[in-house]
C-alpha positions in Angstrom: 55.9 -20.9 21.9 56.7 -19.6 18.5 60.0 -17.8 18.1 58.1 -15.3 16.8 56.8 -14.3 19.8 59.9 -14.3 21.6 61.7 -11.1 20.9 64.3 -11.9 23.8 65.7 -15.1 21.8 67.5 -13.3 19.2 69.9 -14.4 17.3 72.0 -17.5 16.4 70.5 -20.9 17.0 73.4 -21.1 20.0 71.8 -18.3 21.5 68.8 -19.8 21.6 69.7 -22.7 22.9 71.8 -21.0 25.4 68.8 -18.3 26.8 66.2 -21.4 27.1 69.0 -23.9 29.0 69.4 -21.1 31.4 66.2 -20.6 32.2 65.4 -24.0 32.9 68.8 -24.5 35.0 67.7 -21.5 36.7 64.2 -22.8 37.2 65.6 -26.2 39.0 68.2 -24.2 40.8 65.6 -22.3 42.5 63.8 -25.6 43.4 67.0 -27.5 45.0 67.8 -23.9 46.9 64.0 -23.4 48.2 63.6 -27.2 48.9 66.2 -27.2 51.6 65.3 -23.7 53.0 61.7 -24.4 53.4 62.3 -28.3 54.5 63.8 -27.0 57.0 61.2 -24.1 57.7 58.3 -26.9 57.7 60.4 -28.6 60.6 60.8 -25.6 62.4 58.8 -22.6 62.9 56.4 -22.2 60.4 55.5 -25.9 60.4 53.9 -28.5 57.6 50.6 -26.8 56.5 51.4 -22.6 57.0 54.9 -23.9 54.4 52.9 -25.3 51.9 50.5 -22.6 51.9 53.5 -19.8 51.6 55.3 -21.6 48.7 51.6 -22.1 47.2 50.9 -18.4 47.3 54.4 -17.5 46.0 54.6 -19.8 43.2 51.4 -18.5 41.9 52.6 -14.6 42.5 55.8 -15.4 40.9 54.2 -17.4 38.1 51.4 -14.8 37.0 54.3 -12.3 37.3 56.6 -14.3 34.4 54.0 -13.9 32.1 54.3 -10.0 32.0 58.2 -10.4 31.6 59.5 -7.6 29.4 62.8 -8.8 29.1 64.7 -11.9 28.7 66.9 -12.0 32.0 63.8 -10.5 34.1 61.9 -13.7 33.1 64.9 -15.9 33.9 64.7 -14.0 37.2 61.4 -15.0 37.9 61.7 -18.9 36.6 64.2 -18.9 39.4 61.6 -17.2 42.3 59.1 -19.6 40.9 60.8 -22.6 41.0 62.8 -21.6 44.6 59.0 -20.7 46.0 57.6 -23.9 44.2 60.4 -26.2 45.8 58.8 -27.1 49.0 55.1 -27.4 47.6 55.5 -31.2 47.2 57.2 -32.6 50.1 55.4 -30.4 52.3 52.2 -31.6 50.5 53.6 -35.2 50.8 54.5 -34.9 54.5 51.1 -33.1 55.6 49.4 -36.3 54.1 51.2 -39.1 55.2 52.4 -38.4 58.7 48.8 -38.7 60.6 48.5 -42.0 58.9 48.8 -45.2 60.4 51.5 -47.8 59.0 48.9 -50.1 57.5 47.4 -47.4 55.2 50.6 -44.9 55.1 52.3 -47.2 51.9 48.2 -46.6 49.7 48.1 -42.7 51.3 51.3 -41.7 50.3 51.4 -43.3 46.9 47.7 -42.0 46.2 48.8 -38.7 46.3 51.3 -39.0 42.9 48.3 -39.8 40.8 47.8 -36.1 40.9 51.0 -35.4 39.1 50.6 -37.5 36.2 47.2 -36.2 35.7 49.0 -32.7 36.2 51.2 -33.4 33.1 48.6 -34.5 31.3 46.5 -31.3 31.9 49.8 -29.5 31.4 50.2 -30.6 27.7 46.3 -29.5 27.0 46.6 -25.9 28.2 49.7 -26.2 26.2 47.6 -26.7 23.1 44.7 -24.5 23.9 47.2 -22.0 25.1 49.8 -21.9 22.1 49.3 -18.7 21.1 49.9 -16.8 24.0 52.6 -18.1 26.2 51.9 -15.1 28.5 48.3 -16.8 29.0 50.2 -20.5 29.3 52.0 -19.3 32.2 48.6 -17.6 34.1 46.6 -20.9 33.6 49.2 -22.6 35.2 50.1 -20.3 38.1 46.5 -20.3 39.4 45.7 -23.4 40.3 48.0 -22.5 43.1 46.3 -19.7 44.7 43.5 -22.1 45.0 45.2 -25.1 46.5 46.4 -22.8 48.9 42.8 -21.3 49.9 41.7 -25.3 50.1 44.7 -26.1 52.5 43.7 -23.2 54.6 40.0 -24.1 55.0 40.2 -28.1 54.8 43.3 -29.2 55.9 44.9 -28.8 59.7 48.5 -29.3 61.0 50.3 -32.4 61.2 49.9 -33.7 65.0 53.5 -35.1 64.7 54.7 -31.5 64.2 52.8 -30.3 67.2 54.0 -32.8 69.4 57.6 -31.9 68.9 57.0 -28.5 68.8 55.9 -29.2 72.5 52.3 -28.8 71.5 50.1 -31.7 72.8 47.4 -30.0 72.9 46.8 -29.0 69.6 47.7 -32.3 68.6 45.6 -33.9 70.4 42.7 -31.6 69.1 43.3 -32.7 65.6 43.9 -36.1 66.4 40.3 -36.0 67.8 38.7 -34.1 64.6 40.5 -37.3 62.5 38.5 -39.8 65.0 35.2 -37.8 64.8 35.4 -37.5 60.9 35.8 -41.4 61.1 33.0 -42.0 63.1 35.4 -42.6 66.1 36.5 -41.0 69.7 39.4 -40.6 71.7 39.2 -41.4 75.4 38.8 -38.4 77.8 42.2 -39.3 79.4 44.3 -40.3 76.8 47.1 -38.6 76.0 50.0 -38.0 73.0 53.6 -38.1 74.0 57.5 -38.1 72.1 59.1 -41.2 71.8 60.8 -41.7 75.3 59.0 -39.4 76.4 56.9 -40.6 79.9 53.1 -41.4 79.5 52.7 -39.6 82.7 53.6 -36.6 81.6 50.9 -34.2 81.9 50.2 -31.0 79.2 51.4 -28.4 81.0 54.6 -30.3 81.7 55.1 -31.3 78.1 54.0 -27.5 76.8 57.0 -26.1 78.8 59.4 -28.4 77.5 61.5 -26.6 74.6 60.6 -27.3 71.1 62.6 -29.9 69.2 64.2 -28.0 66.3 66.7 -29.9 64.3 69.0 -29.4 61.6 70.7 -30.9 58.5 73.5 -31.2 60.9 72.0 -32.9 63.5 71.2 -35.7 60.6 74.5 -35.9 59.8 75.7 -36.3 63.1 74.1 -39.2 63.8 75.6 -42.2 62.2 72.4 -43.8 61.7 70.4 -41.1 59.9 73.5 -40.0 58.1 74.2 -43.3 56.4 70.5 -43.0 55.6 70.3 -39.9 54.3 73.4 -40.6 51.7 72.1 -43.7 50.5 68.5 -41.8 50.0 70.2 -38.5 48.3 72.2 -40.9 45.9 69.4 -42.9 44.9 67.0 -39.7 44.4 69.6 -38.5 42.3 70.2 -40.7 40.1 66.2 -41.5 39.8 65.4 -38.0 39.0 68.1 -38.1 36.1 66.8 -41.4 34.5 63.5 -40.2 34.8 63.9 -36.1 33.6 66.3 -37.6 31.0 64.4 -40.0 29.6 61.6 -37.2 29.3 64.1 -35.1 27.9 65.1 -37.5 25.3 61.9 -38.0 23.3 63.5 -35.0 21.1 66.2 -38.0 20.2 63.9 -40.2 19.0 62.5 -38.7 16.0 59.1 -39.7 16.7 55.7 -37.2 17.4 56.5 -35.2 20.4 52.7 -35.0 21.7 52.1 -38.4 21.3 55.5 -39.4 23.2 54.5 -36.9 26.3 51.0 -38.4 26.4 52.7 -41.9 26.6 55.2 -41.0 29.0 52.0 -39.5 31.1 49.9 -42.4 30.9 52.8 -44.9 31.7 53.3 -43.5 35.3 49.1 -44.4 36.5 49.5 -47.6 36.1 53.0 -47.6 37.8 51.5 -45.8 40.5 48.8 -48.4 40.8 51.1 -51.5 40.6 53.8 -49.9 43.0 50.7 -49.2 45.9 49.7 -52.7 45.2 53.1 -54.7 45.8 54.2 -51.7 48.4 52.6 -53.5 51.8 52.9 -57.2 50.1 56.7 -57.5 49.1 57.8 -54.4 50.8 60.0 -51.0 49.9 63.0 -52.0 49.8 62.9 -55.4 47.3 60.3 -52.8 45.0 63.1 -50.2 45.0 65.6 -52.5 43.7 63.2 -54.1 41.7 62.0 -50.8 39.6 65.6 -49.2 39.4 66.9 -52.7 37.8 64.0 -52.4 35.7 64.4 -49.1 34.5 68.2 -49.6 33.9 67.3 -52.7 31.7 64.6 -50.9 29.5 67.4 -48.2 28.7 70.2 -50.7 28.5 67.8 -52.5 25.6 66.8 -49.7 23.9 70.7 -48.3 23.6 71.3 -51.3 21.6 67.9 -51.1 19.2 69.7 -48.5 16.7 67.7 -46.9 14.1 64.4 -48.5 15.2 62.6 -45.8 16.6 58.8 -47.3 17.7 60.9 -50.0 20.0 63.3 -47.5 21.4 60.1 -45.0 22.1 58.7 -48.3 24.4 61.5 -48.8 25.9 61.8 -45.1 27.1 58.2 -45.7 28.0 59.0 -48.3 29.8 62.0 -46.7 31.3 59.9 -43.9 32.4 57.1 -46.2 33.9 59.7 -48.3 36.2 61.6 -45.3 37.5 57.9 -43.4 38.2 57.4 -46.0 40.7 61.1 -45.3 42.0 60.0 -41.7 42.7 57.0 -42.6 44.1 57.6 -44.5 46.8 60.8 -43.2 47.5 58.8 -40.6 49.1 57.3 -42.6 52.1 60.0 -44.8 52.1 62.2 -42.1 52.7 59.5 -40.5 55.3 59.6 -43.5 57.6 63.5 -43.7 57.6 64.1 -40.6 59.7 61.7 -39.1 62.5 59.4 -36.6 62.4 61.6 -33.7 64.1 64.1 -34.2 60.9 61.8 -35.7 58.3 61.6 -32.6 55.9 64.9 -31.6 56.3 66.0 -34.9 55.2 63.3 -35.0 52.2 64.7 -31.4 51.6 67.9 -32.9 51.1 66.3 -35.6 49.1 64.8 -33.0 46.6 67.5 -31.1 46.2 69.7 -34.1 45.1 66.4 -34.9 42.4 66.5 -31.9 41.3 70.8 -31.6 41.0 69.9 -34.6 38.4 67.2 -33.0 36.9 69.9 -30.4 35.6 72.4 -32.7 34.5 70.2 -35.1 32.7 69.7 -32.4 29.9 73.3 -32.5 29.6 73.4 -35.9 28.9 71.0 -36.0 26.6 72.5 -33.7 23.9 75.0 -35.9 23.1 72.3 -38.1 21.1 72.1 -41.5 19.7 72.7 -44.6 21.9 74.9 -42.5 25.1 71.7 -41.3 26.9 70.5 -44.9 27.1 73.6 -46.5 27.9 74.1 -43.6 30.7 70.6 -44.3 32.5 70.7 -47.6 32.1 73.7 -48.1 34.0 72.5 -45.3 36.7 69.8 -47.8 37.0 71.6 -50.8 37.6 73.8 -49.0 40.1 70.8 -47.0 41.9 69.5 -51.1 42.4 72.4 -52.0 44.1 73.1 -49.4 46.2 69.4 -49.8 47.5 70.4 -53.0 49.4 72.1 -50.6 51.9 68.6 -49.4 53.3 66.5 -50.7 55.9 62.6 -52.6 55.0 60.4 -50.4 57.0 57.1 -52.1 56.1 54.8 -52.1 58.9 56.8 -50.1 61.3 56.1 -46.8 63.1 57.3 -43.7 62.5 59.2 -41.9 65.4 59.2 -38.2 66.5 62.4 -38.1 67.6 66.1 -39.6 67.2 66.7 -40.9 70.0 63.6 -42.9 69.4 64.6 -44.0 66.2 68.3 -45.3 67.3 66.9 -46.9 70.4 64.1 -48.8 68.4 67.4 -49.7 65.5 68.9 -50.8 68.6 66.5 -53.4 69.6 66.0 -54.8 66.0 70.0 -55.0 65.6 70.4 -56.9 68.4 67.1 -59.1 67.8 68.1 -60.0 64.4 71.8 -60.7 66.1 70.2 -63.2 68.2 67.4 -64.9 65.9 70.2 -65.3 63.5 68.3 -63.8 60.4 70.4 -61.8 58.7 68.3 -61.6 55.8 66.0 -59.3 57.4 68.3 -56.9 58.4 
């Protein structure tokens, strides 16, 4: 918007630039704090579908309400509410798709669903346009589309059965895992029945039903050895693939070339790295793609540090940049989801997401300082997020576990099968 028509920016060019960082900042800050409090909530109590349709709802409140801001520091107030409601929206989103899918179609499910962004941030920069001269109306197009994602997650979409089954619950899962086989033409036997890892087939409904509710904690990931060395690998690499990627977006204002045309490029750039990342997920695995994007990423930057003055080849290189470390973020997120069980799984994307967006606000800081440093500072984030990535597990083709004890027990068997086949490599 114009700084005409913003009567709270007033002042020195500083002051400016002071007022709009901290309403961003205050924006992401919102969205680290609200990812961890409604990870955990989606875990918990409320569970995956009721969490996404609260943070839908408030985002959109809090959204329509920004646009009637009369002041400066109420705005900033309500950047913060907007981004803390909107915090949980996609991992819940993510979650609530992946988790009744099978490990043959989980990798194409899960990566389908980031399309949506890119075409988000596409639309975003046309109601920009058709919008500029009314921010006040930028902010209500935006907020809206909300409400009504909400309402559709409310008629069309039902609870994850993974939740309900840990919740102690089998009998609503087992209701929706029926409504999944009926709407593919299928049926579940009259006797079968859902259980917990460990738990015993045997076990009836009733006896399941007044078993207490798994509820876990951050805590309880960190007190395992196994989910916590996870969970710190994870964080780090999120981290430093949410600052590549925000500051390379960022950094477009460095190049001196047209600002549209560079966030239509930077847009277009992640559908094809969607489509190439589902493609090679289930053929050469997560883990060798993670590597594989980070180093690539890191490269583009590293290059395009060392261009200079020409702008077109460091504006593809950013591109490029941007189109390897979209892929990172993309299928970090069901990576990530099949390295810890379902009783912890938001918590521990929580945690991811508040790490992604801790980079998000220092990649801006980075980025003032111009010239060949941004470049030279994702790059070698890149090249370091690569090699830290050869401290996961591949989890291709594997099953995803309810509980921890399932998980350790099943690490277990695959640590001491690799011990005795000798291949190391696949460890």
């Amino acid at each position: 918007m114009a700084r005409a028509r913003r009567p709270w920016l007033r002042g020195g060019s500083c002051v400016v630039k002071y007022k709009i960082g901290l309403a961003q900042s205050g924006f992401f800050v919102g969205n680290m704090i609200g990812s961890g409090i409604f990870g955990h909530l989606a875990d918990s109590s409320l569970g995956r579908k009721r969490s996404l349709i609260a943070v839908c709802v408030a985002s959109a409140v809090f959204g329509c309400l920004t646009s009637l801001s009369p002041s400066f520091w109420l705005y900033a107030a309500l950047r913060f509410l907007t981004g803390f409601s909107s915090g949980g929206m996609g991992l819940c989103s993510f979650v609530l798709a992946t988790e009744p899918v099978g490990p043959s179609a989980r990798g194409m499910a899960g990566m389908s669903t980031y399309y949506f962004y890119s075409i988000g941030i596409a639309a975003l920069s046309c109601t920009a346009y058709l919008t500029k001269s009314s921010w006040r109306a930028l902010y209500i197009a935006t907020s809206l589309p909300s409400l009504a994602y909400a309402l559709a997650i409310l008629a069309c979409v039902s609870e994850s059965p993974r939740w309900y089954l840990v919740r102690r619950r089998p009998a609503d899962a087992m209701r929706v895992m029926r409504a999944i086989a009926a709407g593919n033409g299928r049926s579940i036997p009259d006797g079968a029945s859902l259980t917990l890892d460990g738990s015993s087939s045997s076990s009836t409904e009733e006896e399941a039903a007044a078993t207490p509710a798994v509820a876990l904690s951050v805590l309880d990931v960190l007190r395992s050895p196994l989910t916590r060395a996870r969970l710190c690998v994870t964080v780090l690499i999120n981290f430093i693939t949410s600052m590549v990627y925000y500051g390379l977006s960022l950094n477009v204002t460095n190049l001196n070339t047209n600002l549209h045309i560079n966030v239509v490029l930077n847009a277009a750039s992640e559908v094809p790295a969607f489509a190439l990342t589902t493609a090679l997920l289930d053929q050469i695995g997560r883990k060798p793609l993670t590597i594989g994007t980070m180093w690539l990423a890191g490269a583009a930057c590293l290059i395009g540090g060392s261009l200079g003055p020409m702008k077109t080849a460091r504006m593809v290189c950013a591109v490029f940049g941007i189109f390897a470390m979209s892929g990172t973020f993309n299928l970090l997120g069901i990576y990530a989801a099949e390295l810890f069980p379902t009783v912890v799984r938001n918590v521990a994307l929580g945690c991811m997401s508040q790490s992604a967006q801790l980079g998000a606000i220092l990649a801006p800081l980075v980025v003032v300082f111009g010239g060949a440093v941004p470049f030279a500072v994702f790059g070698t984030c890149g090249v370091l997020g690569g090699v830290i990535g050869f401290y996961l597990p591949e989890t291709k083709n594997r099953a995803l576990f309810e509980t921890m004890e399932g998980l350790e027990a099943d690490e277990k068997v695959r640590l001491r099968q690799c011990l005795e086949t000798n291949l190391n490599s696949s460890c």
